[in-house]
N, C-alpha and C positions, 0 to 999 in steps of 0.2 A: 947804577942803582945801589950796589954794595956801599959805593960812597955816604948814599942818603940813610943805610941803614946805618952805618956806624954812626956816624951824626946824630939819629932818633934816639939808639940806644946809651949815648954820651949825655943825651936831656931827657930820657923819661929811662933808664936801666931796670925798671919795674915791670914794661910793657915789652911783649915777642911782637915785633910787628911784622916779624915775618908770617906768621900765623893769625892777628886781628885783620878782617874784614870791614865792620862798622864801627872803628873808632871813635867817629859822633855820637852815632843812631844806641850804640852802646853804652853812652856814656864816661868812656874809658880817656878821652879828650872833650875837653868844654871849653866854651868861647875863649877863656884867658888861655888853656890851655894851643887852641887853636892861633892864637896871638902870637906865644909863642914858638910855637912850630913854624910859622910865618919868617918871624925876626931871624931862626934859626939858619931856615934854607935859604931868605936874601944872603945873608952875612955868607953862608956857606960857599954859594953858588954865586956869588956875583950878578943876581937878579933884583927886578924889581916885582912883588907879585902887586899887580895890578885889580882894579876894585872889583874886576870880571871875575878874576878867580879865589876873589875872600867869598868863598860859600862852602859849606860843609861837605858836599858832593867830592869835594877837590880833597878834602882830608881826609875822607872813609880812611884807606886805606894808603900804603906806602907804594903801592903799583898806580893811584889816583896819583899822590905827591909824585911824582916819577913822571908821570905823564905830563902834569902842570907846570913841572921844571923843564922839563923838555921844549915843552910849547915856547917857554919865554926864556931859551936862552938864544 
């Protein structure tokens, strides 16, 4: 997971996402924003994220992102 934080913190340096819960529901990430976080952890991780997990539940948080990576590696 350290991995997925440096990587967040390299495309939004504005945002502790060790400390954000509702990313979305927050407003703190928004659908483009969500895009690319997306583009981010494929490129990063060597995944594909699939149309199952483009939903905002998956991006609350960086322990949701963590789990979603998980699933699909």
């Amino acid at each position: 997971m350290d991995e997925l934080i440096e990587v967040l913190k390299e495309t939004y340096p504005d945002i502790d996402f060790t400390k954000e819960k509702s990313l979305i529901d927050d407003g703190i990430i928004d659908s483009v924003g969500m895009v690319t976080l997306i583009s981010v952890i494929e490129d990063r991780f060597d995944i594909s994220v699939t149309m199952e997990y483009i939903q905002p539940s998956y991006f609350q948080s960086v322990e949701n992102m963590w789990e979603m990576i998980e699933e699909l590696m």
